[in-house]
TILOKOL-80595 format. One record per residue (C-alpha): x, y, z. Coordinates in steps of 0.2 Angstrom, whole numbers, padded with zeros to 4 digits, always signed. Layout:
XYZ/...
***
This chain:
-0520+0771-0040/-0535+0760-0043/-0547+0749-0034/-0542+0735-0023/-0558+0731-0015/-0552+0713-0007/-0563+0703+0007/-0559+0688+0012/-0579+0683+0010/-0583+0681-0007/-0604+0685-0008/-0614+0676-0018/-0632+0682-0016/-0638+0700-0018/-0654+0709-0016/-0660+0723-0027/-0664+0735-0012/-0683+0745-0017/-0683+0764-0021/-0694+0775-0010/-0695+0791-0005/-0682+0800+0010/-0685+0813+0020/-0675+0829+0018/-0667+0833+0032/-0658+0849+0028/-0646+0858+0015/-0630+0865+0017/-0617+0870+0010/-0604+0861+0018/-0607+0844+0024/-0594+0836+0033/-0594+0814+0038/-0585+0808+0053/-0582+0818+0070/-0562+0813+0075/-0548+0829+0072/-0550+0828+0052/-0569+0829+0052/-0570+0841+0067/-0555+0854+0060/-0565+0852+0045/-0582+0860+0050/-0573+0873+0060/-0565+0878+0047/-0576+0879+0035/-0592+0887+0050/-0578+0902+0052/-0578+0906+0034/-0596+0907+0033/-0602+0892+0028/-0618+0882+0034/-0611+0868+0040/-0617+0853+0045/-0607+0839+0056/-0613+0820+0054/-0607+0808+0068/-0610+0789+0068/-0604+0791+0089/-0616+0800+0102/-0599+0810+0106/-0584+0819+0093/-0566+0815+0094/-0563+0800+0083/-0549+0787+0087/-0543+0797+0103/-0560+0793+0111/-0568+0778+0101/-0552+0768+0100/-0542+0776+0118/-0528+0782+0108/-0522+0795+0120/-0507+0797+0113/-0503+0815+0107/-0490+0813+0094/-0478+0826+0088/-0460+0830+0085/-0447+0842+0092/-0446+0851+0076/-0461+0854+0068/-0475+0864+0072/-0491+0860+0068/-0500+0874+0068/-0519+0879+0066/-0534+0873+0075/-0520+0860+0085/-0514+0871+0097/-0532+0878+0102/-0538+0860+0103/-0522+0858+0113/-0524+0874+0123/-0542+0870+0128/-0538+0851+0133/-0521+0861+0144/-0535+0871+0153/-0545+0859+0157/-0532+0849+0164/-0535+0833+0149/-0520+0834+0143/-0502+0829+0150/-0486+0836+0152/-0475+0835+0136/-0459+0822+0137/-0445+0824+0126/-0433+0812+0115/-0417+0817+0105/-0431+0817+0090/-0450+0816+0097/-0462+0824+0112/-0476+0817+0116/-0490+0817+0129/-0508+0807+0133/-0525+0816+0134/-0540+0812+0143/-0554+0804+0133/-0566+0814+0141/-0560+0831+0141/-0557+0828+0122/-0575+0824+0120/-0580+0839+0128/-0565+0852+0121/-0571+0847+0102/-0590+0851+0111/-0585+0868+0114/-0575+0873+0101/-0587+0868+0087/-0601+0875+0098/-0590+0891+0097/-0590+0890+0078/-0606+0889+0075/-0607+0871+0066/-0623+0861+0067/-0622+0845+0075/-0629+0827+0069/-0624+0812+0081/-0630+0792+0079/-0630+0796+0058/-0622+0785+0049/-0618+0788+0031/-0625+0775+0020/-0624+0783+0004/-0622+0798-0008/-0636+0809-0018/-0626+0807-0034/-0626+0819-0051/-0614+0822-0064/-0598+0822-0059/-0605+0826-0043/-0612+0822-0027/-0628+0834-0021/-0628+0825-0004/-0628+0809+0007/-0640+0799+0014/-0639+0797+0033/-0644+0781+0044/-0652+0791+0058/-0662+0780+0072/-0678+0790+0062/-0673+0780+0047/-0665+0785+0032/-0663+0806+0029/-0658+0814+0014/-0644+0829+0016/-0641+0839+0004/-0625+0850+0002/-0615+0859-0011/-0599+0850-0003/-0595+0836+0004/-0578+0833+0016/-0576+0813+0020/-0568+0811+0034/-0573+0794+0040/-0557+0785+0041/-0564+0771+0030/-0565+0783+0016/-0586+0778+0018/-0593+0793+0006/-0580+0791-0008/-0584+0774-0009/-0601+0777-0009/-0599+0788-0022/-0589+0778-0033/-0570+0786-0028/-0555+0771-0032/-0546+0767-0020/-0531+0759-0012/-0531+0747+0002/-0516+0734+0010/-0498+0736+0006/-0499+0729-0012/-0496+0711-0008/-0511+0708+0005/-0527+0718+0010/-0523+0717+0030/-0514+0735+0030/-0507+0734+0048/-0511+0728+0062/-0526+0730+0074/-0524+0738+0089/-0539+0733+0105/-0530+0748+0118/-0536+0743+0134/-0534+0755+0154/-0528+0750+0169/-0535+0756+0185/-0528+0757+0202/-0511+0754+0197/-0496+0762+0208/-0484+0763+0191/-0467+0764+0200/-0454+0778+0194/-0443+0763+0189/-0449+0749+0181/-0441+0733+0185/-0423+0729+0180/-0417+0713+0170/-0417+0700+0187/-0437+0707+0190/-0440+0705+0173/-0433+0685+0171/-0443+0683+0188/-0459+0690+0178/-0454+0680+0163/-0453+0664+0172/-0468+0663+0182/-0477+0669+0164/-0472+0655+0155/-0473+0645+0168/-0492+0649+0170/-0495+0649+0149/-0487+0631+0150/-0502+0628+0165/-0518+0634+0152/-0521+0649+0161/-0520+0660+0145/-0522+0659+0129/-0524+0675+0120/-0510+0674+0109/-0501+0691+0111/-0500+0685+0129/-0494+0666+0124/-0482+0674+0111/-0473+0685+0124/-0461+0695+0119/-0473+0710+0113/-0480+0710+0131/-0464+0707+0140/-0458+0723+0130/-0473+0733+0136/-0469+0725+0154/-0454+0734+0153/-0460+0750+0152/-0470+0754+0137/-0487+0760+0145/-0494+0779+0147/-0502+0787+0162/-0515+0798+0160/-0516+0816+0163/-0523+0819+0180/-0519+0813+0198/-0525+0795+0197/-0515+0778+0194/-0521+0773+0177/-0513+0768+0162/-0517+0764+0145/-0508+0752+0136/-0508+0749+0116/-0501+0729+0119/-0515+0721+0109/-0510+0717+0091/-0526+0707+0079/-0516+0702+0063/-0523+0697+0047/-0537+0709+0049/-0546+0716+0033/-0554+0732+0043/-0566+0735+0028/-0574+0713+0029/-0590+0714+0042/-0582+0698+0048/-0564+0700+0050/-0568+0717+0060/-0581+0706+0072/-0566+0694+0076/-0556+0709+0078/-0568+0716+0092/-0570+0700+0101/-0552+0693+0101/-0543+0711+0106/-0554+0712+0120/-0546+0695+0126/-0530+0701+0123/-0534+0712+0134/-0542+0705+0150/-0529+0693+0151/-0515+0706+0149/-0522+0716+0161/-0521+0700+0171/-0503+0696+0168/-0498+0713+0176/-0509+0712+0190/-0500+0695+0194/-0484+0697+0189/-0478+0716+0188/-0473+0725+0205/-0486+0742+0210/-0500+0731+0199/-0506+0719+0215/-0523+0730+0217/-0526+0734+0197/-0541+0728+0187/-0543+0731+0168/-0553+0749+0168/-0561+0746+0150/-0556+0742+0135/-0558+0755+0117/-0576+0754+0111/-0569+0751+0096/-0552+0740+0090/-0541+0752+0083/-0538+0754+0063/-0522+0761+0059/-0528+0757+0039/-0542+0755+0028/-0545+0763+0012/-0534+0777+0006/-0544+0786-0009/-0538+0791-0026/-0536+0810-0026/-0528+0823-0040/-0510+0821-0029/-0503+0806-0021/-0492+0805-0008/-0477+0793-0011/-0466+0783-0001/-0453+0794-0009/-0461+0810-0002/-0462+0803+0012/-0446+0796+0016/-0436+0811+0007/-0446+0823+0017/-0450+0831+0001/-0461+0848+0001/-0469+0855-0013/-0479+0873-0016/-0496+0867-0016/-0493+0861+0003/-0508+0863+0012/-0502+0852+0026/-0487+0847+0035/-0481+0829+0040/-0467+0823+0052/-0468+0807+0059/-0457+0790+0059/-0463+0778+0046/-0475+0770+0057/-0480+0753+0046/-0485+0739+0060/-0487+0722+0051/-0501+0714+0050/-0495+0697+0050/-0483+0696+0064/-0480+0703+0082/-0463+0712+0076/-0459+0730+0078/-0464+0742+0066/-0456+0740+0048/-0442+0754+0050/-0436+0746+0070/-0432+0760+0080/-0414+0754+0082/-0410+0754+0064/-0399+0767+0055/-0412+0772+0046/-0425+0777+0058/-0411+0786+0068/-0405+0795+0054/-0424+0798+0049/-0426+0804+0069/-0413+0816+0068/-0417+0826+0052/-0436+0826+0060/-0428+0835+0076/-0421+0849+0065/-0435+0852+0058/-0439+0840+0044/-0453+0838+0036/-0465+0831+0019/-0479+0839+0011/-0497+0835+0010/-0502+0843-0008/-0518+0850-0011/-0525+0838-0023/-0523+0824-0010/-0537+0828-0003/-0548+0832-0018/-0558+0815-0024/-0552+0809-0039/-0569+0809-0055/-0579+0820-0042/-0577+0838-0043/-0587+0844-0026/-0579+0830-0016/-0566+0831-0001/-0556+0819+0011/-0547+0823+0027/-0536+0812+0038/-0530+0794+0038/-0539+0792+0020/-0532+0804+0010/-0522+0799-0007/-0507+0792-0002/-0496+0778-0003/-0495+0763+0010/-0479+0770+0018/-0484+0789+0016/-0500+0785+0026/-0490+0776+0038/-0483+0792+0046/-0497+0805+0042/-0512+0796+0052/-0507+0805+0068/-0518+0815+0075/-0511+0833+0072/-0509+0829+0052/-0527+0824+0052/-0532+0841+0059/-0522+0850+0047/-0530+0839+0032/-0544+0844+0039/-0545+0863+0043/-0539+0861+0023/-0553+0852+0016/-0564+0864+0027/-0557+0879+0019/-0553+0872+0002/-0574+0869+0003/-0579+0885+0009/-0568+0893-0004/-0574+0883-0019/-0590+0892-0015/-0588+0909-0011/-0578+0908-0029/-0589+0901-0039/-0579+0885-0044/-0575+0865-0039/-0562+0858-0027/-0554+0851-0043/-0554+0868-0051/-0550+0879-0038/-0533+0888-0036/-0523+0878-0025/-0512+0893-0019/-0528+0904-0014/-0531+0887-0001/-0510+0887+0005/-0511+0908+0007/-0526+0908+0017/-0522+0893+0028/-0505+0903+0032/-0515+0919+0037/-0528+0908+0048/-0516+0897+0056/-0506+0912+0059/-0519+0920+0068/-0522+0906+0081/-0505+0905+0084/-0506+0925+0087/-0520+0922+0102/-0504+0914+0113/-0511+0896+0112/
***
C-alpha cells in the first residue's frame, strides 16, 4: 500500500505558515481523535484499564456517522455476534426506547436508532468510564518525534492547543492524524479517487407509512405523474430526474424510526464522482444532496399514498462518506479475506457484512447486486455463522510505533472495507485500539511491538464479561 493522495484541484500557491508558540492543554496517556463507535469504544476501553484518556470531538455531541450523517441503520447478521462494548451500547439505546425492534431476513437483522438517544447513550457510557471529554476540537496536526507522535494539536475556538499523549488512536474516518503524521495511505478503488458514492440521508415527518406499500398499478400511477411532472421542470436533482433509484425506494426501501411517531429516514440520495478528502468536491456534495433531498421528499409527499401531510423533517448535517482514506498499517485486509471469510489468530475483530461497494459513478446497485448468486451464496454462509478477521496489525500505523486507527480507516483493501465500515465492526476496532493502547503502556513497549495475542486474550475476557451482565 502506498499513497494515492489525488484532488481533482491541483494547487499552485503555498504559504510557509509562522512557528509560534501553543498552549498545552494537557497530557495523557491515551488520546483518542474522533467521537463515532470506533473513537468512543476506543476511549472506553482504554479509561477502564486505567488510562487517562482524553476524547477530542470536532462535533458539540458523540456518535459519528449515526448522528452527524442520520444513519440509523443498525447493521448486523443472523450469525455473528458482535460482542463487547455493542451490546451495552445496544442495551442502553433498548432502555431508553432509541432503538427499534430487530427484523429478520434468511441472512441479516437489522434495526434504526434514534439519533438522539445515541447522542446521549455514548454521554453516559463514557461518563461512566471516566474518559475526559473535548468537543469543537479539531485536529489540525501531530507533535511529531522519532518514529513517533508525542501529541496533536487541536483547533479549539480558543485557538490552537497542544495535547500531549503517549498514544494516539485515530479514529476520524478520514484517517485525519495519520495523515498528519505522515502514514500512506490508500484511497478510491485503484482506477479513480471517488471511493463510493455519497449519501445526503434525509427524514420525513408526518408521514402515515402504510403496512403495504403500493402494488405494481400504484406504482405505474406514481411513475407516470413523475415523469410527467420531470418532463414539466418541476425537478431537476438528478437522483429524482434519473428515477429508477427513487422509484425503488418508493417501493419500499425507507426505515421508521424507533418510537411512536410517523417518521422515516430515507438513504435515496447518491452524489457521484465525489473525492470526500477535495475541500471542493465535498462542498458540492453538501449543497447538491440537500437538493436531492427536498425534492425527493417532495416527490413522496405528491405522489406516494399515507405521504399527503409529509414535509422533509431535516436533512444529515453532514453528506455521508462511506470512504475516504484507508491507512497503511502492519496487516492488511484483502479482498480475499474478505470474500473467503478467512480468519486468522491475531483477530482482534470480527466482520460480517455483504460486500457493500456502492459506485461512485453511477446510480446502480451496489457492485455484488443482491440478486446475484454470489451475494446469495455469500448471505447464506453469513447466516451460519460466517465470518473474516480483522488482524491486529491493521490497526497499528505503519512507520509510527505509538500510533493506532479504529473504524472505516483501518488497512484494508477497497472491497475489505466495503463490508467492515458498519457500525458494530467500528466498535470492535475500536475497543481494540483502546486496549492494544492501554496495554502498550502498562508493558512498557509500542503498539508495533507489542504481543498481539496478549491484545486477542484480553479482549475475549472483557468482552466476555459484558456479555456476562445480560445485555
Amino acid at each position: 500500500m502506498g499513497n494515492q493522495q489525488m484532488s481533482s484541484n491541483k494547487i499552485i500557491k503555498t504559504y510557509l505558515e509562522p512557528s509560534r508558540k501553543i498552549p498545552v492543554l494537557g497530557e495523557y496517556d491515551v488520546v483518542v481523535c474522533g467521537g463515532g463507535p470506533a473513537g468512543c469504544a476506543a476511549a472506553a476501553s482504554a479509561a477502564r484499564l486505567g488510562a487517562k484518556t482524553l476524547l477530542v470531538e470536532k462535533e458539540g455531541h458523540l456518535g459519528g456517522a449515526a448522528v452527524n450523517q442520520l444513519v440509523c441503520v443498525v447493521l448486523s447478521t443472523n450469525g455473528v455476534d458482535f460482542q463487547g462494548i455493542w451490546h451495552e451500547w445496544a442495551d442502553g439505546l433498548r432502555k431508553r426506547n432509541g432503538i427499534g425492534k430487530f427484523w429478520k431476513s434468511p441472512h441479516q437483522m437489522s434495526s434504526v436508532v434514534n439519533p438522539e438517544t445515541v447522542k446521549y447513550v455514548w454521554d453516559d457510557l463514557l461518563t461512566g468510564a471516566k474518559v475526559q471529554i473535548l468537543h469543537h476540537a479539531y485536529t489540525a496536526g501531530t507533535i511529531a518525534g522519532k518514529n513517533v507522535i508525542k501529541g496533536i494539536i487541536a483547533e479549539t475556538r480558543a485557538g490552537r492547543r497542544a495535547i500531549f499523549a503517549k498514544r494516539v488512536i485515530d479514529c476520524t474516518g478520514d484517517g485525519i492524524v495519520c495523515n498528519a503524521a505522515g502514514v500512506p495511505w490508500e484511497q478510491g478503488d485503484g482506477i479513480n479517487k471517488w471511493a463510493m458514492a455519497l449519501t445526503k440521508v434525509f427524514r420525513i415527518a408526518n408521514a402515515s407509512r402504510p403496512s403495504k406499500w403500493p402494488d405494481e398499478k400504484a406504482m405505474m400511477k406514481i411513475e407516470k405523474e413523475l415523469t410527467a411532472a420531470i418532463k414539466r421542470g418541476e425537478f431537476k436533482a438528478s437522483v429524482v430526474v434519473e428515477k429508477k433509484r427513487l422509484l425503488n425506494y418508493i417501493r419500499g426501501w425507507a426505515w421508521k424510526l424507533p418510537e411512536p411517531r410517523n417518521e422515516i429516514m430515507s438513504v435515496i440520495s447518491r452524489i457521484l464522482k465525489v473525492d470526500p478528502l477535495d475541500p471542493w468536491d465535498i462542498t458540492r456534495a453538501e449543497r447538491e444532496g440537500r437538493a436531492q433531498a427536498w425534492e425527493a421528499a417532495e416527490v413522496y409527499r405528491r405522489f406516494v399514498p399515507g405521504f399527503e401531510e409529509s414535509y422533509l423533517l431535516d436533512t444529515s448535517n453532514q453528506v455521508g462518506v462511506r470512504s475516504s482514506r484507508r491507512i497503511c498499517g502492519l496487516s492488511t485486509v484483502t479482498e480475499r479475506d474478505a470474500k473467503e471469510f478467512i480468519t486468522y489468530p491475531d483477530e482482534i475483530a470480527k466482520s460480517s457484512w455483504d460486500i457493500d461497494v456502492w459506485p461512485a459513478n453511477s446510480y446502480s446497485a451496489p457492485a455484488v447486486p443482491r440478486d446475484s448468486d454470489e451475494w446469495k451464496k455469500r448471505a447464506e454462509r453469513m447466516s451460519k455463522g460466517a465470518y473474516f478477521s480483522i488482524r491486529y496489525g491493521c490497526i497499528v500505523a505503519k512507520g509510527i510505533d505509538n500510533l493506532l486507527m479504529a473504524g472505516r480507516c483501518i488497512s484494508a483493501e477497497h472491497v475489505a472495507e466495503s463490508s467492515l465500515r458498519i457500525q458494530q465492526t467500528c466498535m470492535s476496532t475500536g475497543q481494540a485500539a483502546g486496549t492494544a493502547a492501554t496495554l502498550s503502556i502498562a508493558k512498557k513497549t509500542t503498539p508495533r511491538q507489542l504481543d498481539p495475542m496478549l491484545v486477542v486474550n484480553k479482549l475475549e475476557k472483557d468482552r466476555k464479561k459484558i456479555n456476562e451482565k445480560g445485555i
